[in-house]
C-alpha positions in Angstrom: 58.5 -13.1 -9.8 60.7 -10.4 -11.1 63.8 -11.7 -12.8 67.0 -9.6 -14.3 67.7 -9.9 -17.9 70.4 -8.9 -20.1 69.6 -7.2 -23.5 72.1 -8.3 -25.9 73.7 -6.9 -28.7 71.3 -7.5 -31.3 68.4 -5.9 -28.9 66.7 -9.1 -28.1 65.7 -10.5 -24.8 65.4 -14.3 -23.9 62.1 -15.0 -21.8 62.9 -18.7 -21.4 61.8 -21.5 -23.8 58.2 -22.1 -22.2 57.5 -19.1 -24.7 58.9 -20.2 -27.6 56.6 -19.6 -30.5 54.3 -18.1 -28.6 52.6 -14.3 -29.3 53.6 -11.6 -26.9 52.3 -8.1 -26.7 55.0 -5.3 -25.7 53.4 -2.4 -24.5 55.7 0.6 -24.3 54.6 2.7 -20.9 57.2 4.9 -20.6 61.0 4.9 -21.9 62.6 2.1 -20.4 59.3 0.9 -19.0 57.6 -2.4 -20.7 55.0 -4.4 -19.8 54.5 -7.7 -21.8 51.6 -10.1 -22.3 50.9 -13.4 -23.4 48.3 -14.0 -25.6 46.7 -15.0 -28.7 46.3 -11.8 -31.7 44.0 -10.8 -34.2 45.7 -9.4 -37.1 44.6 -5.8 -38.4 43.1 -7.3 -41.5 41.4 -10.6 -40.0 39.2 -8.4 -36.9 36.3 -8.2 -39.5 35.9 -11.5 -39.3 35.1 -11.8 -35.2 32.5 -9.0 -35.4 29.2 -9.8 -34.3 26.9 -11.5 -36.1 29.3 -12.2 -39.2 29.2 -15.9 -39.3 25.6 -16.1 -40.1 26.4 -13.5 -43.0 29.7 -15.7 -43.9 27.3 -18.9 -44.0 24.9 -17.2 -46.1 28.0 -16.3 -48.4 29.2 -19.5 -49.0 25.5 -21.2 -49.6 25.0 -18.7 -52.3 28.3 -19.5 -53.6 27.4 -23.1 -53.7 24.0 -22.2 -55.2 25.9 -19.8 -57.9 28.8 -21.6 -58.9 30.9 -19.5 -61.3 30.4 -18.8 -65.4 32.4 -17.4 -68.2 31.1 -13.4 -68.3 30.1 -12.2 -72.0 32.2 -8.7 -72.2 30.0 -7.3 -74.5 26.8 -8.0 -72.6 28.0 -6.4 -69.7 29.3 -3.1 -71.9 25.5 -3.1 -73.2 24.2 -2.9 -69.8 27.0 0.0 -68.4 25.5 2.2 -71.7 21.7 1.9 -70.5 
């Protein structure tokens, strides 16, 4: 149902509190013309992590991790094997 709002002075609309805290996207179509959608977002830098396929690569990860726990590095080892 359409409804009438009032943009206040700091620029901000009230949607009513049966949205608090919840994520909205506010899609510009035209000036003056919004559309705005409820939802649940994927930040920019987490979407790698609901590609296809990437748990089994994510469980394989963490089982060589567990397999491979961490060890102090010898520094001069490593500068050996850059010089070969």
């Amino acid at each position: 149902m359409p409804a009438i709002k009032t943009v206040g002075a700091s620029g901000q609309i009230s949607l009513g509190k049966e949205y608090a805290g919840r994520h909205v996207l506010v899609e510009q179509i035209e000036p003056g013309v919004w559309v705005i959608k409820v939802g649940d977002f994927i930040p920019e830098n987490e979407k790698w992590l609901h590609r296809m396929g990437i748990n089994k690569d994510l469980d394989e990860a963490i089982e060589w991790a567990e397999k491979n726990p961490p060890k102090p590095s010898n520094l001069d080892d490593l500068e050996r094997r850059m010089d070969q």
